[in-house]
C-alpha positions as CSV (number, residue, x, y, z in Angstrom):
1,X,-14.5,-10.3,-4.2
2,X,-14.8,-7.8,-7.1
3,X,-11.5,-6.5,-8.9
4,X,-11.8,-2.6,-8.1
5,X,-11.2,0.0,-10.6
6,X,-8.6,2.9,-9.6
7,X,-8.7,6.0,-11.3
8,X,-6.4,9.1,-11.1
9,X,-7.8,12.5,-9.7
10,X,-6.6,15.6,-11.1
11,X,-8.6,18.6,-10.7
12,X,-11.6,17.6,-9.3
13,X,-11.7,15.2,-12.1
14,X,-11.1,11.4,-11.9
15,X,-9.0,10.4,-15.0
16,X,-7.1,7.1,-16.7
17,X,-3.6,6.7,-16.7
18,X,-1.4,6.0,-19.5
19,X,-0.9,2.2,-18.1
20,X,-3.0,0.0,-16.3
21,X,-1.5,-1.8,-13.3
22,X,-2.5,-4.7,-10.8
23,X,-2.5,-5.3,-6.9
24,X,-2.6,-8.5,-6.0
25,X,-3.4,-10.2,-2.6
26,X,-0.5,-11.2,-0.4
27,X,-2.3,-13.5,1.1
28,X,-4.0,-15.3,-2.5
29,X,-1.7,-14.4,-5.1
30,X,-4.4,-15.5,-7.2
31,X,-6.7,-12.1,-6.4
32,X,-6.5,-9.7,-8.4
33,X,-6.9,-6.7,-5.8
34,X,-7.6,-3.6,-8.2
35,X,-6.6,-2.7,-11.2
36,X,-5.3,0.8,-11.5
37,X,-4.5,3.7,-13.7
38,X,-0.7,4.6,-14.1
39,X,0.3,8.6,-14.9
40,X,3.1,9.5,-16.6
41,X,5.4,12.2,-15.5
42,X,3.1,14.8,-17.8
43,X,0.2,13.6,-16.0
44,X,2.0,14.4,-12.4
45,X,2.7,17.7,-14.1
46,X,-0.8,18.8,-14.7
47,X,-1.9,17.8,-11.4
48,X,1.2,20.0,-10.0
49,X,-0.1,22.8,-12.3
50,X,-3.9,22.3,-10.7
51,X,-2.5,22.2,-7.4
52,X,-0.6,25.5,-8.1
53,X,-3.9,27.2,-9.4
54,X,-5.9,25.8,-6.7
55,X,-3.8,27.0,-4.0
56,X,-4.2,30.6,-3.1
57,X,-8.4,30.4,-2.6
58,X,-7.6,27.4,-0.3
59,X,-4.8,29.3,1.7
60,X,-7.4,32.4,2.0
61,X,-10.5,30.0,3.2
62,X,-11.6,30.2,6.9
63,X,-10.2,27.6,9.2
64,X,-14.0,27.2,10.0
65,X,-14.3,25.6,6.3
66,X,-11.1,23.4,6.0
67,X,-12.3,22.2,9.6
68,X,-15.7,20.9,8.4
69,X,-13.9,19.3,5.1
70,X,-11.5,17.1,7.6
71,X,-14.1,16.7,10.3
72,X,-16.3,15.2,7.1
73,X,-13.3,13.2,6.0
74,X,-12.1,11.9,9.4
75,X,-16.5,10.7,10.0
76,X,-16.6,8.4,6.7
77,X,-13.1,6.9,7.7
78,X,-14.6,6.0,11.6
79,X,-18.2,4.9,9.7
80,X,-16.3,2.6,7.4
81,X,-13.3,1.3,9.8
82,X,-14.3,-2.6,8.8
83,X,-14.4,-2.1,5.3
84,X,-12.0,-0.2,4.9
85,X,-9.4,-2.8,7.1
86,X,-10.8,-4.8,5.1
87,X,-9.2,-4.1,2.1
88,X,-6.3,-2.7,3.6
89,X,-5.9,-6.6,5.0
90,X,-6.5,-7.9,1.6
91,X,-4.5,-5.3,-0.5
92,X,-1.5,-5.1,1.9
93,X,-1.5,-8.2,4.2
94,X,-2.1,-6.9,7.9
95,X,-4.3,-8.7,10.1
96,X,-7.9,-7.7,10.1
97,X,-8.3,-6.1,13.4
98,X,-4.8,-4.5,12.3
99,X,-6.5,-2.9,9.4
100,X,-9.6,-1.6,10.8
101,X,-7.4,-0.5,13.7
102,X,-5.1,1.6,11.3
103,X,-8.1,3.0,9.3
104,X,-9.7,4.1,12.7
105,X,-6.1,5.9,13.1
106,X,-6.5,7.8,10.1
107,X,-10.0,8.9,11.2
108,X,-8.8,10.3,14.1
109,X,-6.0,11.9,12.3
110,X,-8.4,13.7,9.9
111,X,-10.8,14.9,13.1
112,X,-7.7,15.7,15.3
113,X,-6.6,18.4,12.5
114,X,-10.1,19.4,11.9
115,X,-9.5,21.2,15.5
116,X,-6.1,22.3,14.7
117,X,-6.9,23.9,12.1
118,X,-9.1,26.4,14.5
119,X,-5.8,26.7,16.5
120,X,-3.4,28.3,14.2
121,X,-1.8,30.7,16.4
122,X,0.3,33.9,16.7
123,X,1.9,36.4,18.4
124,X,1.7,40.6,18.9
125,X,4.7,41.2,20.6
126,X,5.9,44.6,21.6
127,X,8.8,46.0,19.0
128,X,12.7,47.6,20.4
129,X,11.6,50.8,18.6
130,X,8.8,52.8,20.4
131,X,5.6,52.8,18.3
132,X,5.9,50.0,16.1
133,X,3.9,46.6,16.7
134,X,5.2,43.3,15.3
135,X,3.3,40.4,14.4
136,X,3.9,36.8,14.0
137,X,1.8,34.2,11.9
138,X,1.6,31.2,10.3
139,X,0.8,30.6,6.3
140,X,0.7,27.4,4.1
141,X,3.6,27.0,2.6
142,X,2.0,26.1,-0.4
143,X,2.1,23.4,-3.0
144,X,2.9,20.0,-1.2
145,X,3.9,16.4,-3.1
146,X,3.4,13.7,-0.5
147,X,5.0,10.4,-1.6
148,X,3.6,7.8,1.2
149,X,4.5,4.1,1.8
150,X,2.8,0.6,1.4
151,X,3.3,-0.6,4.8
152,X,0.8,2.3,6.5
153,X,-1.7,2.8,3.3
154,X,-4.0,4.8,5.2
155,X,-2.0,6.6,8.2
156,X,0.9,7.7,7.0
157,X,-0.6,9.7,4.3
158,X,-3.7,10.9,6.5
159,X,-1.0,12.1,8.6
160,X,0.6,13.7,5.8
161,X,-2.5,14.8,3.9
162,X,-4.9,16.3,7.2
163,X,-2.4,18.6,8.6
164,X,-1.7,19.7,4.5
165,X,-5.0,20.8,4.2
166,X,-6.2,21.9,7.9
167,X,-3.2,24.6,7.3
168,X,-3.7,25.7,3.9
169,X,-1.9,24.1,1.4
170,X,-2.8,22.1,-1.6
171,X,-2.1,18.9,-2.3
172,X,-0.7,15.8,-5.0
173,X,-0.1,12.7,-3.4
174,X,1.3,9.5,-4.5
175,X,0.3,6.5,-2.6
176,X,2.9,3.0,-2.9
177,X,2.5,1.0,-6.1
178,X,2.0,-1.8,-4.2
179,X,-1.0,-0.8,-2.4
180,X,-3.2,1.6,-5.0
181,X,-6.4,0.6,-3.7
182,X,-5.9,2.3,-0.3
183,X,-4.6,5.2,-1.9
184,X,-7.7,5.4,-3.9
185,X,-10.1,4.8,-1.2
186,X,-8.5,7.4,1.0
187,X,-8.8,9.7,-1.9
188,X,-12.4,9.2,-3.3
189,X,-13.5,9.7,0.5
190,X,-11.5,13.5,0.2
191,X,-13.1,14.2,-3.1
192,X,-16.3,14.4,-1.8
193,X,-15.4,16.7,1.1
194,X,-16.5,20.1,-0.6
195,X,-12.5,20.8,-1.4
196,X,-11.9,23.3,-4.8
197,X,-11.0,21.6,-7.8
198,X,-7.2,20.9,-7.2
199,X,-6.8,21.4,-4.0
200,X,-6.2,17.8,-3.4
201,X,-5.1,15.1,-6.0
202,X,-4.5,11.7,-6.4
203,X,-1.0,10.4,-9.0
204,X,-0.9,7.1,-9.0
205,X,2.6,5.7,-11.0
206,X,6.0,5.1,-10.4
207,X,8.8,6.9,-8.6
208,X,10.7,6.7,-11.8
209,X,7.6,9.1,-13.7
210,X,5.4,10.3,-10.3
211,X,8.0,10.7,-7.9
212,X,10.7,12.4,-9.6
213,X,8.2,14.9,-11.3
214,X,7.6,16.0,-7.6
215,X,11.2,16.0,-6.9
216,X,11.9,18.2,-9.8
217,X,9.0,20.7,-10.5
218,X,9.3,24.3,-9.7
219,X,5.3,24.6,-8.4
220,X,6.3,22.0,-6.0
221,X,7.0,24.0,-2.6
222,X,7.5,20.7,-0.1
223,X,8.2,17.3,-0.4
224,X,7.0,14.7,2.3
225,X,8.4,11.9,2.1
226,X,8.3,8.3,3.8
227,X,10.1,5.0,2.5
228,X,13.9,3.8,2.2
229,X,17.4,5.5,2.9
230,X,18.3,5.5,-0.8
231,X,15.1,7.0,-2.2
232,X,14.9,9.5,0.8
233,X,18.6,10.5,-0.2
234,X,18.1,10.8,-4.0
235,X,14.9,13.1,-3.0
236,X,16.9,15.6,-0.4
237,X,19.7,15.9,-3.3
238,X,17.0,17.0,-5.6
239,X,15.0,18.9,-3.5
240,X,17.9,20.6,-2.2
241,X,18.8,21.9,-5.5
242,X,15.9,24.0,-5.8
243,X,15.9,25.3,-2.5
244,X,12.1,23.5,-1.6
245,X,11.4,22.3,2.3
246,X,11.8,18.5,2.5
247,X,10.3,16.0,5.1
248,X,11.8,12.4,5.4
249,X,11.0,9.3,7.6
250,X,12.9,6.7,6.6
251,X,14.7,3.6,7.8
252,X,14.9,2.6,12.0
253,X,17.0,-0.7,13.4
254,X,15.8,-0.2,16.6
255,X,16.7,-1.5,20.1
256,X,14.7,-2.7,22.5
257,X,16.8,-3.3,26.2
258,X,15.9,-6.2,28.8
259,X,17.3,-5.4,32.0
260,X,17.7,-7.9,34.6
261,X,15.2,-6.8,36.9
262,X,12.6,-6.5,34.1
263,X,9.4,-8.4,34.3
264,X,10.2,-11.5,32.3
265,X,6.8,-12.1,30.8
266,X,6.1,-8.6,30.1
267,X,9.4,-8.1,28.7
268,X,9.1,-11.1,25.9
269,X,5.3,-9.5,25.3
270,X,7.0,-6.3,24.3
271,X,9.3,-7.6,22.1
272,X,6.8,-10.3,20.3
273,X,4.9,-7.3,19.4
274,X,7.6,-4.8,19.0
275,X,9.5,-7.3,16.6
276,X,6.8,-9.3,14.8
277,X,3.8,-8.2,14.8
278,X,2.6,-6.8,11.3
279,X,4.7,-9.0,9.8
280,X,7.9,-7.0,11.0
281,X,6.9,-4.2,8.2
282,X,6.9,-1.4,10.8
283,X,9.7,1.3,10.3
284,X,9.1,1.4,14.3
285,X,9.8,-2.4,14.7
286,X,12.2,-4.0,17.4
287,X,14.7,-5.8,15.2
288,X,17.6,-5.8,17.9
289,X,16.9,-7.0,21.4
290,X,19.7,-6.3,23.8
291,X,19.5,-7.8,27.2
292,X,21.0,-8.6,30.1
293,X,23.1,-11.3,31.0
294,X,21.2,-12.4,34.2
295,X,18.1,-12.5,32.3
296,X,19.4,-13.8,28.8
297,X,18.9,-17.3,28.5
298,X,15.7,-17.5,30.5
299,X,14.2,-13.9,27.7
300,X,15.8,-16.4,24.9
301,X,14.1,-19.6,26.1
302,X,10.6,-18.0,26.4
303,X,10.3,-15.9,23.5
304,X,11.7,-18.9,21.3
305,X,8.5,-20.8,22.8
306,X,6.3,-17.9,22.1
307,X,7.4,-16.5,18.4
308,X,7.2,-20.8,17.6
309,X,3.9,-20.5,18.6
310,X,2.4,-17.3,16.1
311,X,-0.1,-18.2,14.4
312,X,1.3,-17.6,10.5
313,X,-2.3,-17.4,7.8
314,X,-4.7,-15.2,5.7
315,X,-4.9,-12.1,6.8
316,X,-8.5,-12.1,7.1
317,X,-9.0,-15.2,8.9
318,X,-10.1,-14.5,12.3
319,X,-7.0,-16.9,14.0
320,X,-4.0,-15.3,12.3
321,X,-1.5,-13.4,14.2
322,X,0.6,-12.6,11.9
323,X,-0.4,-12.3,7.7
324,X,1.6,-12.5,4.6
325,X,4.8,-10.7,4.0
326,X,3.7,-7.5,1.8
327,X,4.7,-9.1,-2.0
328,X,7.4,-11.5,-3.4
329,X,10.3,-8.9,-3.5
330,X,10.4,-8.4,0.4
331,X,10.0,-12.1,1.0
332,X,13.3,-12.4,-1.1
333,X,14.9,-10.0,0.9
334,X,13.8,-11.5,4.3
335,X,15.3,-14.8,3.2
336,X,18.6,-13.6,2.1
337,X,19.4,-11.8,5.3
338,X,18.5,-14.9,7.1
339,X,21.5,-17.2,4.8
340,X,23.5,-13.9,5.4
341,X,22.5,-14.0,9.2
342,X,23.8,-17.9,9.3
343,X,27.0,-17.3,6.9
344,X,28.2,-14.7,9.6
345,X,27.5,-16.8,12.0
346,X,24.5,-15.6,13.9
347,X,22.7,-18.7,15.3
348,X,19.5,-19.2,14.3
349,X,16.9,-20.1,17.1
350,X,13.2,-20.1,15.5
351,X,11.4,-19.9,12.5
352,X,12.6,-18.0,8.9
353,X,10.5,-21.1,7.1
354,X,8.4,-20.4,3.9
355,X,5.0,-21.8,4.8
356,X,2.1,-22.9,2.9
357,X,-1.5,-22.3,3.3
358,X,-5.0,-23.0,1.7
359,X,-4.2,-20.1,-0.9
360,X,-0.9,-19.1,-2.4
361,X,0.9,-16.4,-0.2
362,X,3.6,-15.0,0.8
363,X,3.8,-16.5,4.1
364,X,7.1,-16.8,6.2
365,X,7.3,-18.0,9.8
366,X,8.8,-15.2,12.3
367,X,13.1,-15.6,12.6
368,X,14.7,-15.4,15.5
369,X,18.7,-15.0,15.7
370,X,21.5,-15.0,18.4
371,X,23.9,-12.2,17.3
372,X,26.5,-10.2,17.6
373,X,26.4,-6.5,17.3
374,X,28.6,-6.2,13.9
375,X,26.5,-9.1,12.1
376,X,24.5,-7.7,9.3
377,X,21.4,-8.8,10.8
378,X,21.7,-6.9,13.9
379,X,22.8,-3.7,11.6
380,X,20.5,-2.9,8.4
381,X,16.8,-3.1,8.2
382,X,15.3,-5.8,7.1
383,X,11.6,-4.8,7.3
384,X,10.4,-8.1,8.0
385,X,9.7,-10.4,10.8
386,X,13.5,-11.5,11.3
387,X,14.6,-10.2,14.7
388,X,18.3,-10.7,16.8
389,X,19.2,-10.8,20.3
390,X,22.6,-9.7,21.4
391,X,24.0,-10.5,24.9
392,X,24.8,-7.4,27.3
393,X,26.9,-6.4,30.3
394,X,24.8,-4.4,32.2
395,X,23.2,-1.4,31.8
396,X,25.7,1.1,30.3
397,X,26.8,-2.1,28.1
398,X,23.4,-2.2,26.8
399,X,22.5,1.6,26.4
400,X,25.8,1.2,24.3
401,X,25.0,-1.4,22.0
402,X,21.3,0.7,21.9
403,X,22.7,3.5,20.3
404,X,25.3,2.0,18.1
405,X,23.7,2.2,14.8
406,X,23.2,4.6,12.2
407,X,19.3,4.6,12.6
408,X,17.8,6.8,15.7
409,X,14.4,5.9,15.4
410,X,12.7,4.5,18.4
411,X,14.4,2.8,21.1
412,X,12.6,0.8,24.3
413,X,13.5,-0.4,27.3
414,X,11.8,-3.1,30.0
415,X,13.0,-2.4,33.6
416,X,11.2,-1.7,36.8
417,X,14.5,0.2,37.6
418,X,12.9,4.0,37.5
419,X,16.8,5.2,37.3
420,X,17.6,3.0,34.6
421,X,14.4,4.4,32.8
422,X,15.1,7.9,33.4
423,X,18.6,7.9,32.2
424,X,17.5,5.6,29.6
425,X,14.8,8.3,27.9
426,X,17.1,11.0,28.6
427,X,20.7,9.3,26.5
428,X,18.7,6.7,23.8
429,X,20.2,8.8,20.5
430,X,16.3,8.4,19.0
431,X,13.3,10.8,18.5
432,X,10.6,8.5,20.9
433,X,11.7,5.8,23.5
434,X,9.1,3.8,24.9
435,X,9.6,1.9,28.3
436,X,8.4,-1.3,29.4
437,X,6.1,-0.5,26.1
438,X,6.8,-2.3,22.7
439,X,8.6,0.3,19.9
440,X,6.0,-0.1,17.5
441,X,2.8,1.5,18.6
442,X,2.2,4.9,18.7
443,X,-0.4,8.1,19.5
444,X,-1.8,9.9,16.7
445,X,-1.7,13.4,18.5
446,X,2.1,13.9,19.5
447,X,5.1,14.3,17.5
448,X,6.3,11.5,15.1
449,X,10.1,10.9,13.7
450,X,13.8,10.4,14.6
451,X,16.9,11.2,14.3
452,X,20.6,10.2,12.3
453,X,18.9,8.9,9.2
454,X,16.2,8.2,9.9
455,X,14.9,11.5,9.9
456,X,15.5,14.4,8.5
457,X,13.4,17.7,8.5
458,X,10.8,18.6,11.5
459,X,8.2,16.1,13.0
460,X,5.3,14.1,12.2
461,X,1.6,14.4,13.5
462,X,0.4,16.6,16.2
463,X,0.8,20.4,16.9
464,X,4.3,19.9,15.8
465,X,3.5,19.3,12.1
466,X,2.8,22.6,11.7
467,X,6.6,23.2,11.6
468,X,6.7,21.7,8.3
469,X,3.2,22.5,7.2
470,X,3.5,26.5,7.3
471,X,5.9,29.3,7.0
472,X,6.2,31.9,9.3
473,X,5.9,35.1,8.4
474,X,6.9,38.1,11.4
475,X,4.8,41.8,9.9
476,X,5.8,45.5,11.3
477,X,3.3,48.4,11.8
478,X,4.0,51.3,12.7
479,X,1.3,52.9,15.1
């Protein structure tokens, strides 16, 4: 397949980078993906600078026109689903059908805030003093860096980059280094949406040059911000500094309960997919499964037989389960948790094995682990498909061991118990629970995000990204 050629897009203008860097396929090291242009932290800064000129005709436009340019946006990315997974699959290692799946997402994004973008309420409320009205309304709250991850190359920044623009604001995102050629496409399909010159651009680079540029310029009025606890961190200390609004989805290490009286084959379903599935690389992943001790060794048995049986390959080969880890760093990391997993003691049940394949990959065979709740494996994230089970006592033992950890992501539980379910959504210390559902897997209309750290800042997606999307601002007339 041919090398693509990335190029940067500042001000309506597609322009080279300082550097030139490479994307390679997880799944044939030996395919060059794209090649891409690198900014420098002066490049970021004129795209900052055109974003900050470009912002008050865009915050003024009817919601009628910033409908139509998402509407057009959110079309091309349904049209071209299946090429478009395609090289999302190739550039990033996710199944096919995984990558056309998560393109359609991001269409559906783009059209969902084409229509919220019509529904940008207020209120006229009557005032304390007689004769005097008051007003409530939303505006953009301007200038918006949006610094998105590898593992989601196409939804996580159309949920980032539609509400952005359906509300008013402009826009400089920078996509992963590791997967340009989404970033790109995502971007060449915006520049042709009608938008002013600089109300969107593209910064391709490093976080060293890109990132921190965002971080530290005074035209930048928001940061967005998905990837690791450390970065997320380093950004809120920054951004804090300068008093701008920060958004950050970080890390999750999140449960999933078995309960005895769950269905057994359901229950093993859920976790296979919560756990494993996309290679593990979902901040939304089930990397802790708790269950009961009625139902332990038979959940153990099965879903040993069952994660033994995933079909490890290409990502574009029509039998594969589950692709390529994401590049040669992660696989690294995956394999030292596991020899930190077995020096700890954690017994090892299934799988961790580097494979090999007609091409050169980064292929790994899912891990699965008997642990115990203070083993490192059952604590951090690994952000791979390396998952534990720990033993529990019954249901209070088990919503417990759920919410002890620092992470409050997601958390799910399989019972057909509807008390245990109730009380379960109601005390799960996360921002979504999901029951007899896997953790990873959710709707692109309703709110996004967490709590503890992994979160910080309002939600993702839906109505509710308005919150972080606008400021409100609360007028006085006298009559």
């Amino acid at each position: 397949m041919a090398t693509l050629a990335c190029k940067n897009y500042f001000n309506g203008r597609w322009e080279t980078g300082v550097t030139t860097g490479i994307s390679t396929n997880p799944s044939d090291l030996d395919e060059v993906v794209a090649e891409y242009a690198r900014a420098d932290r002066s490049q970021t800064d004129n795209a900052i600078r055109a974003a900050a000129d470009a912002l008050a005709s865009w915050a003024l436009s009817t919601p009628q026109r910033r409908a139509d340019a998402l509407d057009q946006i959110g079309t091309e990315l349904l049209a071209r689903r299946t090429e478009l997974g395609e090289l999302l699959a190739r550039e990033e290692g996710k199944t096919l059908p995984e990558g056309i799946g998560e393109v359609a997402r991001a269409g559906n994004i783009f059209k969902f805030f084409a229509g919220e973008a019509l529904r940008l309420g207020g209120e006229r409320l009557p005032s304390v003093r007689p004769g005097v009205d008051v007003e409530v309304t939303r505006e953009p709250v301007g200038v918006v860096g949006i610094i998105a991850p590898w593992n989601f190359p196409f939804a996580i920044p159309a949920w980032k980059i539609a509400p952005a623009l359906a509300f008013g604001n402009s826009v400089v995102f920078k996509p992963a280094e590791l997967v340009p050629a989404c970033g790109w496409a995502l971007a060449e399909i915006i520049s042709r949406a009608s938008l002013p010159a600089g109300v969107f651009n593209l910064v391709m680079g490093s976080g060293r040059q890109v990132g921190q540029a965002l971080v530290d310029s005074p035209l930048v009025d928001a940061i967005s911000f998905t990837g690791s606890v450390g970065t997320g961190r380093q950004i809120l200390k920054g951004t804090a500094e300068r008093g701008a609004k920060v958004q950050l989805e970080m890390g999750g290490k999140n449960p999933l309960v078995v309960m005895a009286d769950a269905d057994l084959e359901q229950a093993v379903d859920c976790a296979l997919q919560g756990a494993f599935f996309s290679t593990g690389q979902r901040c939304t992943a089930s990397s802790r499964l708790i269950v009961d001790a009625p139902i332990h060794d038979r959940f153990v048995t099965r879903l040993r037989e069952r994660t033994a049986a995933l079909k490890v390959g290409h990502a574009l080969h029509r039998d594969t389960q589950i692709g390529p880890v994401a590049d040669e760093h992660q696989l690294e990391q995956n394999l030292g948790y596991l020899a930190i997993a077995r020096e700890e003691g954690a017994e090892h049940l299934v799988g961790g094995d580097t494979l090999q394949r007609q091409t050169r990959g980064h292929y790994m065979s899912p891990a699965l682990f008997l642990a115990q709740p203070q083993h490192r494996v059952a604590r951090e994230e690994i952000f791979g498909p390396v998952a534990c089970v720990i033993r529990a006592e019954g249901y209070e033992h088990a919503l417990a061991l759920a919410n002890d950890t620092p992470f409050g992501l997601c958390a799910g539980i399989c019972t057909t118990s509807l008390k245990h379910a109730t009380h379960f959504k109601r005390h799960a210390q996360v921002g979504m629970t999901m029951v007899n559902l896997p953790t990873a897997g959710v709707d692109h209309h309703v709110p996004f995000g967490g709590r503890k750290e992994s979160s910080h800042g309002s939600r993702e997606q839906g109505r509710y990204a308005a919150e972080f999307y606008t400021t409100v601002k609360t007028a006085y007339t006298l009559a």
